[in-house]
SEKOLVEX-568597 format. One record per residue (C-alpha): residue in one letter; x, y, z; residue number from 1. Coordinates in steps of 0.02 Angstrom, whole numbers, plus 50000, padded with zeros to 5 digits. Example, Ala and Ser with C-alpha at 12.3 -4.5 7.8 and 13.67 -1.06 7.14 Angstrom:
BEGIN
A|50615|49775|50390|1
S|50684|49947|50357|2
***
This chain:
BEGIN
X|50772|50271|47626|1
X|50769|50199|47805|2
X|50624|50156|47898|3
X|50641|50152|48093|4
X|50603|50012|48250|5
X|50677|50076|48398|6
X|50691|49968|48568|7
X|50812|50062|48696|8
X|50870|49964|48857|9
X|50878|50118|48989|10
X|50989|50059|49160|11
X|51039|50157|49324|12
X|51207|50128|49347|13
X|51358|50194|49434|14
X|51523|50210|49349|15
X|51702|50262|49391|16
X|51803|50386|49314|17
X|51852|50389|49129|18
X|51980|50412|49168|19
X|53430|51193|49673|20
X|53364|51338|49605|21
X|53437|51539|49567|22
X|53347|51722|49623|23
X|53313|51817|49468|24
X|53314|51978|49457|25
X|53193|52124|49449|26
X|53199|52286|49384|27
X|53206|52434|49485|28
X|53046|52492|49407|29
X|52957|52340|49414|30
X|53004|52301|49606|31
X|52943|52498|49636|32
X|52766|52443|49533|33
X|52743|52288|49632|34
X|52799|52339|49811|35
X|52654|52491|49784|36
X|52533|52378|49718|37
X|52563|52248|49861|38
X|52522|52391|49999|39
X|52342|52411|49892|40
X|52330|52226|49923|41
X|52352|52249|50126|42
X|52233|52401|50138|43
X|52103|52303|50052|44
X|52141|52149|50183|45
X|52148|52267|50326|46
X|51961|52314|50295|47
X|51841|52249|50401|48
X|51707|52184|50273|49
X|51855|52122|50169|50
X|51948|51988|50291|51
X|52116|51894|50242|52
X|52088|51728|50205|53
X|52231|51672|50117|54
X|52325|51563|50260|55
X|52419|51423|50203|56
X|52403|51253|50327|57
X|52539|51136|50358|58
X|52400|51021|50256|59
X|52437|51127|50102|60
X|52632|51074|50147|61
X|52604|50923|50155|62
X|52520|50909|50002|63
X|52622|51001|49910|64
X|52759|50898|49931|65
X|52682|50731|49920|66
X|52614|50785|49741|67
X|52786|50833|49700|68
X|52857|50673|49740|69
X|52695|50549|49675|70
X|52756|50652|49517|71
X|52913|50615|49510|72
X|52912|50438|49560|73
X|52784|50386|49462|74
X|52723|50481|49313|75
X|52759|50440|49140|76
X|52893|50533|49087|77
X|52991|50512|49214|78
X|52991|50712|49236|79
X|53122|50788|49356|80
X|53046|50952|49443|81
X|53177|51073|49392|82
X|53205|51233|49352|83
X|53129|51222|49202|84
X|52970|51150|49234|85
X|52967|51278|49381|86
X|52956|51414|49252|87
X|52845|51325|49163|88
X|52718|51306|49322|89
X|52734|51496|49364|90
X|52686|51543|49167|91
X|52545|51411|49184|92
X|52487|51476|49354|93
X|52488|51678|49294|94
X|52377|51621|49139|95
X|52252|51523|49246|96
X|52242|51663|49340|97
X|52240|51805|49191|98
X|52225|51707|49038|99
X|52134|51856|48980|100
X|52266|51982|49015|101
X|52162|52088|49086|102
X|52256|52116|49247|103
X|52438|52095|49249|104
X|52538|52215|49166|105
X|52682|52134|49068|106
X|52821|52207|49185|107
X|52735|52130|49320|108
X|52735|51974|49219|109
X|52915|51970|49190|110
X|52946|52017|49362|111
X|52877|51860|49436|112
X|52962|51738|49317|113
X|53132|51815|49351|114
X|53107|51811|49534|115
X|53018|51645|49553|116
X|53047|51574|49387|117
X|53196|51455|49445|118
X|53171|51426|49619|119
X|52966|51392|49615|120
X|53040|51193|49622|121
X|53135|51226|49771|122
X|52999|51302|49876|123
X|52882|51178|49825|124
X|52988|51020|49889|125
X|53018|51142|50058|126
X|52832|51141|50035|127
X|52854|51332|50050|128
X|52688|51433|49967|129
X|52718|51605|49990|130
X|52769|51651|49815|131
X|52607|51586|49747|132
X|52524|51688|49872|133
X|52606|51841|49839|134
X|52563|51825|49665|135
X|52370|51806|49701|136
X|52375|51947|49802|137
X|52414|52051|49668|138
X|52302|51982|49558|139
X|52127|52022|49678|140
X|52213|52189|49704|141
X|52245|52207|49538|142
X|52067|52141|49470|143
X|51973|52252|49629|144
X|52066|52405|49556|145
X|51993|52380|49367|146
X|51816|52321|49400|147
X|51820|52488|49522|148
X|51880|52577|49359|149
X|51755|52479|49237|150
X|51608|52535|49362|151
X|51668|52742|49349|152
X|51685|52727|49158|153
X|51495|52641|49153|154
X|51436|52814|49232|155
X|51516|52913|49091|156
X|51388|52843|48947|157
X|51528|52774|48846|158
X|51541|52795|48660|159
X|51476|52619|48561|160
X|51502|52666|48377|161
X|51689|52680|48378|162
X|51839|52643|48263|163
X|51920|52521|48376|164
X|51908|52339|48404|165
X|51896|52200|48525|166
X|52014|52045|48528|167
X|51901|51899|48592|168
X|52053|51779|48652|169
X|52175|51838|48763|170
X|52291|51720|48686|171
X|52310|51833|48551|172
X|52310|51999|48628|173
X|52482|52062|48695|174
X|52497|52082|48875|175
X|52479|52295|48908|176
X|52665|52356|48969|177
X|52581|52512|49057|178
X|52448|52579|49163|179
X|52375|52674|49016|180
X|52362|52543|48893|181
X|52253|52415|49015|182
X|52154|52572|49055|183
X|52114|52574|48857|184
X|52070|52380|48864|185
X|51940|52378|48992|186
X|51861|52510|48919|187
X|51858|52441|48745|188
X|51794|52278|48865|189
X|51667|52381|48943|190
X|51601|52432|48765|191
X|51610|52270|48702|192
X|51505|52188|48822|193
X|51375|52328|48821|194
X|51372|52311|48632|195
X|51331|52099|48688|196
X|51192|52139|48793|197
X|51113|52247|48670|198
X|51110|52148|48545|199
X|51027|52007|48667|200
X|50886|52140|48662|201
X|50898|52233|48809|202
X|50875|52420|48806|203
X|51053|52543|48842|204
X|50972|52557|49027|205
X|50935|52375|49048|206
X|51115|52318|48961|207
X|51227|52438|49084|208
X|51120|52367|49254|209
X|51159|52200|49215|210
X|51340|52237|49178|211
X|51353|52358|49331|212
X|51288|52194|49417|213
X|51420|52084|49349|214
X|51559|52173|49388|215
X|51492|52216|49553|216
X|51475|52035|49588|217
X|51632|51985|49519|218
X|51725|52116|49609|219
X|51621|52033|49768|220
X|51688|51870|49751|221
X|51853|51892|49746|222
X|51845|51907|49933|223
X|51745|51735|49945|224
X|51893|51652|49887|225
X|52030|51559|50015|226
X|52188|51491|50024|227
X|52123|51320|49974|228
X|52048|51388|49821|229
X|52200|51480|49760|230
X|52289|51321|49802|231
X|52212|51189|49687|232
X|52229|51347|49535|233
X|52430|51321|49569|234
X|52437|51134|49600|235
X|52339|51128|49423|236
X|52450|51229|49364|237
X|52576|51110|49412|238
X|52515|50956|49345|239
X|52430|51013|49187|240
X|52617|51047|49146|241
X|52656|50880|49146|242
X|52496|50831|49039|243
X|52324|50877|49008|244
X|52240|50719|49118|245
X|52359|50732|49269|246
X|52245|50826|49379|247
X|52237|50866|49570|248
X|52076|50887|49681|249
X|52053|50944|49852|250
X|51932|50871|49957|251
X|51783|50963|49894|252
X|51823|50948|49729|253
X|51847|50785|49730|254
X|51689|50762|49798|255
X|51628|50854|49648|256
X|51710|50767|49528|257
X|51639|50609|49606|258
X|51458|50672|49594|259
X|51470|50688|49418|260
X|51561|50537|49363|261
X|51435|50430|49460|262
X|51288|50521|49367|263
X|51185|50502|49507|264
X|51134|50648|49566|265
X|50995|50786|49544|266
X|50983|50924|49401|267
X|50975|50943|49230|268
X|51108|50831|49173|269
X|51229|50925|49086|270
X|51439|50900|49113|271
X|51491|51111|49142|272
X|51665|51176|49125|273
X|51728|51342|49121|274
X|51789|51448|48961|275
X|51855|51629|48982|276
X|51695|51706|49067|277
X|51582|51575|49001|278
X|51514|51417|49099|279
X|51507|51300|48935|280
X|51398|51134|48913|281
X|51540|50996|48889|282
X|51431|50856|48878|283
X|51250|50838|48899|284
X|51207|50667|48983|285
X|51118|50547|48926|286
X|50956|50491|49025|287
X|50941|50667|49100|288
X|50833|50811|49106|289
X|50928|50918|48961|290
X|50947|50751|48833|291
X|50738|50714|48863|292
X|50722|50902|48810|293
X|50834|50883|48682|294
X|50889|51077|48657|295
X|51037|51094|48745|296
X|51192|51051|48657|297
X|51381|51013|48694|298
X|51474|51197|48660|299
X|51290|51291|48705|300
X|51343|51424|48860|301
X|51261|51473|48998|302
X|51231|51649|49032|303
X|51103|51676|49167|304
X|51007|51554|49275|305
X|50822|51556|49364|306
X|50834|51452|49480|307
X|50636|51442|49525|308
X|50547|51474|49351|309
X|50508|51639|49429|310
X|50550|51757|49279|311
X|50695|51809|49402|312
X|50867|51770|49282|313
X|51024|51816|49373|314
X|51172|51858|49261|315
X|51299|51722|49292|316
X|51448|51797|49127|317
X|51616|51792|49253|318
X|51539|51679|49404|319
X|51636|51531|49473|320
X|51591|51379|49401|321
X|51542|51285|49576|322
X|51424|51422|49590|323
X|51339|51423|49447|324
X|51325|51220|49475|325
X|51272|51250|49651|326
X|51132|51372|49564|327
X|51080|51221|49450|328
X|51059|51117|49545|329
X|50913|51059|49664|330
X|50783|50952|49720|331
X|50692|50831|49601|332
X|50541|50911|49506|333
X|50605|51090|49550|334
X|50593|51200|49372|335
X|50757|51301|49332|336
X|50775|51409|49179|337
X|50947|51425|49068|338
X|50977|51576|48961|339
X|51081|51502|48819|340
X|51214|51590|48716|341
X|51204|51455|48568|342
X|51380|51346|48553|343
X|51484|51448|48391|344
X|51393|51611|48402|345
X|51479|51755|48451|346
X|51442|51842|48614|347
X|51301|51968|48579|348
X|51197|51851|48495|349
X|51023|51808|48511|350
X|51036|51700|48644|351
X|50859|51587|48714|352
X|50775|51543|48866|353
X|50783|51349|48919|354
X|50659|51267|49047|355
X|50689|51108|49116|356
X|50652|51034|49245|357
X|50766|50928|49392|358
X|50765|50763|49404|359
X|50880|50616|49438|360
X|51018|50582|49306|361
X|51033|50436|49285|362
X|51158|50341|49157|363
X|51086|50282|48995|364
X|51145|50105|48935|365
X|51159|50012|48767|366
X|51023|50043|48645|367
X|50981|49948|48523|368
X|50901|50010|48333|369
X|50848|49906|48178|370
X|50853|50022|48013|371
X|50779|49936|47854|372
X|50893|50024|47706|373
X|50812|50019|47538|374
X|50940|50011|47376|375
X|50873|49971|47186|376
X|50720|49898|47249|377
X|50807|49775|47374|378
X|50782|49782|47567|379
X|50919|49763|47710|380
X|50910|49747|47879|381
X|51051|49853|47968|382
X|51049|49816|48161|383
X|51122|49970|48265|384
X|51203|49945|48429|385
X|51235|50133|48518|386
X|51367|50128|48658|387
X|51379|50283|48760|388
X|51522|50246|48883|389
X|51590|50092|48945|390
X|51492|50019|49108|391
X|51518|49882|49224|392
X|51421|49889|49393|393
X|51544|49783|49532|394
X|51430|49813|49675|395
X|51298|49726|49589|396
X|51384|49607|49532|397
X|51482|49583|49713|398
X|51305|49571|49771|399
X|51233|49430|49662|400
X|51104|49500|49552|401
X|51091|49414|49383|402
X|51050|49573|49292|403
X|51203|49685|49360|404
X|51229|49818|49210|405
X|51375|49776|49119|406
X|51405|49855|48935|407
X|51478|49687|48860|408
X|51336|49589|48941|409
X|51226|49704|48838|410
X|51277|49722|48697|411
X|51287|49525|48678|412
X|51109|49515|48724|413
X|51038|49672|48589|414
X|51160|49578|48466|415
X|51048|49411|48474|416
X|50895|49514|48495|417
X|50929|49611|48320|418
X|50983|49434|48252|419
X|50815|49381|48295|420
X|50739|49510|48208|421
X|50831|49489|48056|422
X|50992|49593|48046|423
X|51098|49550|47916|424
X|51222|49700|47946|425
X|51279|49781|48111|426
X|51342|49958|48153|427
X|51432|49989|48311|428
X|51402|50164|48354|429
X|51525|50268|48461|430
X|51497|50416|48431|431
X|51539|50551|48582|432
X|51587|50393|48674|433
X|51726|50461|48799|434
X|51768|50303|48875|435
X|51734|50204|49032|436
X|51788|50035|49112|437
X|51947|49985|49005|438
X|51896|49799|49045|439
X|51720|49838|48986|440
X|51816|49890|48818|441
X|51921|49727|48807|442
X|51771|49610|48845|443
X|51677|49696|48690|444
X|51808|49682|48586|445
X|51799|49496|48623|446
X|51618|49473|48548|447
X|51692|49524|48386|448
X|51873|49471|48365|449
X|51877|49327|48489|450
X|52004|49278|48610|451
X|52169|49338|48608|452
X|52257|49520|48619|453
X|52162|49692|48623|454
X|52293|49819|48689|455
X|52441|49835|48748|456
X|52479|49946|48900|457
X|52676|50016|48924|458
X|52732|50116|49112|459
X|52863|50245|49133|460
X|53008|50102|49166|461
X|52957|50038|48978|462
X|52887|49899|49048|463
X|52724|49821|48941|464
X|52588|49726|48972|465
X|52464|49650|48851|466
X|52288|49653|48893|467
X|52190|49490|48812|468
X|51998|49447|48802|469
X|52017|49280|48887|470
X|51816|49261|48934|471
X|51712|49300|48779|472
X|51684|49201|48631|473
X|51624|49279|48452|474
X|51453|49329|48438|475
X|51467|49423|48275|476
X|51533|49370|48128|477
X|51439|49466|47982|478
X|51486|49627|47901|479
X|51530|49758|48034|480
X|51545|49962|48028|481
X|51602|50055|48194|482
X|51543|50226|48180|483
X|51648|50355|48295|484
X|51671|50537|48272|485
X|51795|50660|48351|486
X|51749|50641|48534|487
X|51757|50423|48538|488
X|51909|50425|48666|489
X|51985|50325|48758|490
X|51916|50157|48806|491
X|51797|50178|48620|492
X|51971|50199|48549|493
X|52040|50033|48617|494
X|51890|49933|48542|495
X|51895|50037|48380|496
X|52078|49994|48358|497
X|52066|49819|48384|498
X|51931|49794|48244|499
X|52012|49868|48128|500
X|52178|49783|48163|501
X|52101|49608|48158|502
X|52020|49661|47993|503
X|51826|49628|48080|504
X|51750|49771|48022|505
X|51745|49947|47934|506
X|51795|50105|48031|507
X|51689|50225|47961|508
X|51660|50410|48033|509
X|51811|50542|48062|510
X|51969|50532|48175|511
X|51949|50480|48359|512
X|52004|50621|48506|513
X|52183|50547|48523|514
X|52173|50495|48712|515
X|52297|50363|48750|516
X|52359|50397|48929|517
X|52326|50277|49069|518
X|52294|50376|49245|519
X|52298|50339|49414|520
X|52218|50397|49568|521
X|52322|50425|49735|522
X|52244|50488|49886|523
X|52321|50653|49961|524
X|52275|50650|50158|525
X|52293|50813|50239|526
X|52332|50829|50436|527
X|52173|50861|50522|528
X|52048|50809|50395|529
X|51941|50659|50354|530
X|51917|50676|50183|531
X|52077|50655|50042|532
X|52117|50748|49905|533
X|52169|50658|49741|534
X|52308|50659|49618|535
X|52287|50575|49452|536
X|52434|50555|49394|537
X|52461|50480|49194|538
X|52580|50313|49212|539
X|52566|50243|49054|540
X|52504|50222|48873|541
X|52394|50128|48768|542
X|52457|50044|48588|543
X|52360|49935|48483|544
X|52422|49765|48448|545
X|52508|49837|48292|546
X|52620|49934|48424|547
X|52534|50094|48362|548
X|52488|50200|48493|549
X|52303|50292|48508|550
X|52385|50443|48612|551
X|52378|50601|48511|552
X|52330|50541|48324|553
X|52177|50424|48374|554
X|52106|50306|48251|555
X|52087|50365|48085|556
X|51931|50300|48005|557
X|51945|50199|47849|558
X|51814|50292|47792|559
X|51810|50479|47803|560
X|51650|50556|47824|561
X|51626|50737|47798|562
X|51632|50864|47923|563
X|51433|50896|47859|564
X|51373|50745|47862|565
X|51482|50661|48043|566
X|51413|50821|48102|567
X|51235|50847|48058|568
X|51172|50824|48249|569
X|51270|50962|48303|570
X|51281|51105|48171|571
X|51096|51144|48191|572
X|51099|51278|48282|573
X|51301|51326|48259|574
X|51437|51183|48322|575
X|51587|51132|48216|576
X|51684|50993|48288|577
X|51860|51009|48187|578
X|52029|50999|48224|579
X|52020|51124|48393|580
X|51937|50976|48475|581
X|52032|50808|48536|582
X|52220|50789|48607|583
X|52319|50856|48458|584
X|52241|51015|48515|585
X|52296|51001|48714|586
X|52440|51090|48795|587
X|52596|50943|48843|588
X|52517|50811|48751|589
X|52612|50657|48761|590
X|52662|50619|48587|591
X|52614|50472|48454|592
X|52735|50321|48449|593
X|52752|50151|48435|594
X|52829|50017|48517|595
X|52847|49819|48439|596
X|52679|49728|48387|597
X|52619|49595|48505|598
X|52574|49419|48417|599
X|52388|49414|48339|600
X|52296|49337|48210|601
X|52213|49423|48084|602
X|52243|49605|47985|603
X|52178|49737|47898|604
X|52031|49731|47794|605
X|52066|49691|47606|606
X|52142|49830|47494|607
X|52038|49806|47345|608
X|51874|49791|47445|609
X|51933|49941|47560|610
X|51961|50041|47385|611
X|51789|50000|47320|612
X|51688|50047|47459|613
X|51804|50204|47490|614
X|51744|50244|47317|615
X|51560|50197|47341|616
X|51530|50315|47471|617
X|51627|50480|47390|618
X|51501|50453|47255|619
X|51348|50451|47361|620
X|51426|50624|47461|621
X|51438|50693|47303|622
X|51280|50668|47220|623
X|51184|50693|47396|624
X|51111|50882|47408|625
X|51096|50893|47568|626
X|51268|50873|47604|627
X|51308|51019|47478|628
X|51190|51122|47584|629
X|51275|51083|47749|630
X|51436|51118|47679|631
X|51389|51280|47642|632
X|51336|51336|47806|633
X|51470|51242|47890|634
X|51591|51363|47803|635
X|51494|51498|47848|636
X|51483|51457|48042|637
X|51675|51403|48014|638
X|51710|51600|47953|639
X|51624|51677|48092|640
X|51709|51558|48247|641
X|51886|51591|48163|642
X|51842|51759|48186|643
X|51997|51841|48294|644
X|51912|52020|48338|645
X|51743|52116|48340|646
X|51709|52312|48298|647
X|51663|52409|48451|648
X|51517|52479|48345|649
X|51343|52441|48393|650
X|51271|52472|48218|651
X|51398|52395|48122|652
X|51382|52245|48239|653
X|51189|52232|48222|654
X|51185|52248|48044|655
X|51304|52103|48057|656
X|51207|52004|48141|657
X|51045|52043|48034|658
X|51112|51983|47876|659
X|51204|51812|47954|660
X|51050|51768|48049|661
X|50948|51788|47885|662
X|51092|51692|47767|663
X|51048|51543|47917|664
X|50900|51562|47907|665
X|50884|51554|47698|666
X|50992|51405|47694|667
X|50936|51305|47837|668
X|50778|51314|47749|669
X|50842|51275|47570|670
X|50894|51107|47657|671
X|50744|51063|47779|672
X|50651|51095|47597|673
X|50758|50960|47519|674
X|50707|50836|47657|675
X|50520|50872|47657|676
X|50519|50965|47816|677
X|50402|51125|47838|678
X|50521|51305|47830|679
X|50552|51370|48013|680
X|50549|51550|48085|681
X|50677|51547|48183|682
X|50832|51436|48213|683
X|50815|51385|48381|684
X|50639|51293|48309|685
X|50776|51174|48240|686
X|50834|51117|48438|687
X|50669|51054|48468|688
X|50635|50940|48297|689
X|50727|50760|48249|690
X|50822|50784|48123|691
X|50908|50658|47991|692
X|51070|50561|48052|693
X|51154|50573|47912|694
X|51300|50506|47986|695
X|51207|50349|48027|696
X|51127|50328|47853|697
X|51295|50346|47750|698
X|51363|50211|47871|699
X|51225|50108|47842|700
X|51242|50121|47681|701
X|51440|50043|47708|702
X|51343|49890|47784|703
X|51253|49877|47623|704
X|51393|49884|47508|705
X|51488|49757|47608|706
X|51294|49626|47602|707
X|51316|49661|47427|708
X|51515|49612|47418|709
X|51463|49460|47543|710
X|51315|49396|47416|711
X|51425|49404|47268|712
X|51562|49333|47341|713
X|51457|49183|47406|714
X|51374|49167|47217|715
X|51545|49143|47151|716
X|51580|49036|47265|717
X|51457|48911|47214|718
X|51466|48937|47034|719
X|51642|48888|47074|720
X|51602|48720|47155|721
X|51504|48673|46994|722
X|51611|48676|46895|723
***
């Protein structure tokens, strides 16, 4: 049993960022299909309330070519743009644009990769655009033509109890070869997301306005877009072939980007990125608006927004994600309301209503936690030291003050402050830590292992460079757990790694995300404006002093916990973190590998000690019910977001969601009985009530089995010196 003093150290700061080719040849058909479809595309441009926009500048030249040769110069791999990685761009480019396959026919498809496929490279160091225009082009005719047919087919009533079924990733639904066969998709699509909105309990009338509305506004935008938006989609295209991090921003994205890394800005303080048609909760921040309220949760998605609190929610399924941010956000003290499709349920479940209100995110620092963990009738003191990122504030620093925010700088100090209060056991937590300052992660490492090496850092001419703490003494030598999960990345990756290697402490939690990559940031200035765009661009790796490296595999835990208990905080209402999440799972990962160790002291932490409290703690998951419980349900939730299709039949769908909700229900109950809690009514009760870490407690209880191993050890040690 643990009994609770909390003391959290909250601090504003600002942080930087984690982080000769050959013509193809078409078909006759295919070059008929595509010369037709391009005159749709200049009708719709010729209209007057539909104006061209896409013009390329000789700033998107420019930058075309300068990315082109920052990337060949300097990234990692030492990647040639050839032929083959000009293919690759093209296929990456068509799926950001149709990942869905919902508007390129496959003959069209094939028709752009033989014709562009080998000489995209070319064009690109000419910094010549036009293929990537004529291939958007198609696509708005393309998507204009079948929200125009999605719109006719709402009118006829369609048919919702039907044999046939929806695919819900377009990664594993063929492309359609004909006309025909994407005429049968949208309409299955058009079914499909009637049968959704139904099911969110809305009436047939009240389900097809809102989706007449969608597509209506969708079909709108398409128009809104311009050449500079179509050309960040290809030069992402282009460097998310190379690897997942290497990313390009034009000058308003960057801006963007900026906004949210520096956490300083006003709304409800939530990382957003976009998933098929959803706009999905990445992270949400800590310090804000949405982490006071404490029921939104990483994987959640948004569906509709109210920007006022009027009662007003506009429909934002298929919006751009700037402009669902742009409806987010807004002045301090301003309400907005969120309707929330929970994170794991299918579309077309009972989604809720979130109020918040604005307010100024600001960056959460260190926190500090004393737990007192009662075992056969003895008490221990476990201190708890949470690090959410890594933070250093230079300007403060650069201008004098003696309390700049620094993550080493606190840490040290909640260290002595626990000491004083009598912990005899610490836990590093760093859990959903993605990173930070990498000399932030070094320092840290210092106040456990001491001077000497933390990482080791290797660029694309195999050159390596090893990073030391040079600065910071010990300032804890006791027994020592670092709890991470599968989102520690990064910089929590580094400092992970380097405690285990030096044998300091007890990794204890499940495998890290596997991000290794060093990045950096080149400014792109285009002729005639004032503000750059960026390039990050990866040029190196990290590898631990053993010479492992961190990129791909991560850290792997000494201690395994399972998924139910690492993951308690999240599967209320319906989140697995598994295997789908972290770099393993990233298109062009760089791989794991290993280059030689650099000189340290110190190693791993003794085998026999490592066995025993391997041991200790598969006993307590065994015997603990709640854990059975949460397995349970895990596998359930597990079942239904493996699920590949849905029926396109209403009732079959509702009675569907009927019994799952109630099998949630039953068993979420059967556990909150097993912890004393009072039953709930509903599941989204859970969002609002503070549940058991049970992640925290099974790695406190790692601290306790090590006090035990240090008190017996330290008995026989002076029985030893009597005799």
């Amino acid at each position: 049993m643990i009994r609770r003093k909390q003391k959290r150290l909250l601090c504003m700061r600002i942080i930087t960022a984690r982080t000769s080719g050959r013509a193809g040849k078409a078909t006759p058909a295919a070059l008929a299909t595509l010369l037709a479809l391009g005159v749709q595309a200049q009708a719709y441009a010729a209209t007057g309330d539909r104006p061209e926009t896409l013009r390329i500048t000789d700033g998107h030249r420019e930058t075309v070519q300068r990315v082109v040769a920052y990337a060949e110069r300097a990234h990692y791999q030492n990647i040639a743009v050839d032929d083959s990685l000009s293919r690759e761009t093209l296929r990456k480019y068509i799926d950001l644009l149709d990942g869905q396959k919902l508007y390129f026919l496959k003959h069209q498809e094939d028709y752009f990769l033989d014709r562009y496929g080998a000489r995209l490279d070319d064009a690109m160091e000419r910094g010549e655009l036009d293929p990537v225009l004529e291939i958007y082009r198609l696509f708005r005719a393309r998507m204009t033509s079948y929200f125009d047919f999605a719109l006719e087919y709402l009118d006829t009533e369609p048919e919702l109890n039907t044999e046939r079924t929806w695919i819900r990733r377009g990664e594993d639904r063929p492309r359609p070869s004909s006309q025909d066969e994407m005429h049968e998709v949208w309409r299955d699509r058009v079914r499909h997301e009637l049968i959704n909105l139904i099911l969110d309990e809305r009436s047939y009338e009240e389900a097809t306005e809102a989706l007449r509305k969608r597509y209506e506004r969708q079909r709108k935008s398409l128009y809104g877009q311009d050449a500079d938006d179509v050309f960040s989609v290809f030069m992402n295209a282009f460097t998310h072939t190379l690897d997942p991090h290497s990313t390009y921003f034009s000058p308003h994205n960057y801006e963007e980007y900026r906004i949210q890394m520096s956490r300083a800005y006003h709304g409800i303080g939530a990382s957003l990125g976009a998933e098929d048609d959803y706009v999905l909760v990445r992270e949400v921040l800590p310090g804000g608006p949405a982490d006071k309220d404490g029921r939104l949760r990483a994987g959640d998605r948004i569906t509709g927004v109210d920007t006022t609190g009027s009662g007003e929610v506009t429909d934002v399924v298929g919006w751009r994600l700037e402009d669902v941010v742009e409806l987010i956000r807004g002045p301090s003290d301003t309400p907005v309301v969120l309707r929330i499709l929970p994170g794991g349920d299918a579309a077309g479940n009972e989604s809720f209503m979130l109020d918040l209100t604005r307010g100024r995110v600001r960056l959460m620092g260190a926190e500090k936690e004393l737990l007192n963990v009662e075992r056969e009738g003895a008490e221990f003191s476990v201190g708890v030291v949470r690090i959410p990122n890594f933070y250093y504030d230079m300007e403060g620093r650069q201008a004098g003050l003696e309390d700049y925010p620094s993550s080493t700088r606190d840490v040290k100090r909640l260290i002595g402050e626990l000491r004083t209060e009598g912990a005899a056991g610490l836990i590093l937590d760093l859990r959903r830590n993605g990173g930070g300052h990498l000399n932030e992660a070094i320092s840290l490492a210092g106040l456990f292992v001491g001077r000497g090496p933390v990482v080791q850092v290797r660029d694309s001419e195999l050159r390596t460079q090893v990073l030391q703490n040079r600065r910071q003494q010990t300032v804890w030598d006791g027994p020592l757990v670092v709890l991470v999960d599968r989102l520690s990345a990064s910089a929590s990756e580094i400092l992970a790694a380097a405690i285990q290697d030096y044998g300091r402490g007890v990794v204890v939690g499940q495998r890290t995300f596997g991000k290794g990559t060093v990045q950096n940031i080149y400014q792109i200035r285009r002729r005639g404006e004032e503000m750059p765009g960026r390039l990050t661009l990866t040029m190196g790796k990290y590898y631990r002093v053993t010479g492992e490296s961190t990129q791909h595999r991560g850290v792997a835990p000494d201690i395994t916990l399972s998924a139910a208990a690492a993951e308690l905080p999240l599967v209320f209402p319906n989140q697995v973190i598994g295997e789908d999440i972290g770099e393993s799972a990233s298109e062009n990962a760089l791989p794991w590998d290993t280059i030689p160790e650099t000189e340290y002291r110190g190693g791993s932490v003794d085998g026999a000690t490592l066995s025993m409290l391997v041991a200790n703690h598969q006993r307590r998951e065994s015997e603990d019910p709640d854990l059975r419980l949460l397995k349970g349900r895990i596998q359930a939730m597990q079942e239904l977001t493996d699920r590949k299709s849905e029926p396109i039949h209403l009732e079959r769908r509702r009675a569907d969601q009927k019994v799952r909700r109630a099998q949630r229900l039953a068993m979420t109950n059967e556990w909150l009985a097993e912890n004393e809690l009072p039953p709930i009514e509903s599941l989204e009760e859970l969002r609002g009530m503070d549940l058991p870490d049970v992640a925290l407690e099974q790695a406190s209880q790692v601290v306790v089995d090590l006090l035990r191993l240090q008190a017996a050890s330290s008995r026989a040690t002076a029985v030893s010196s009597l005799h």
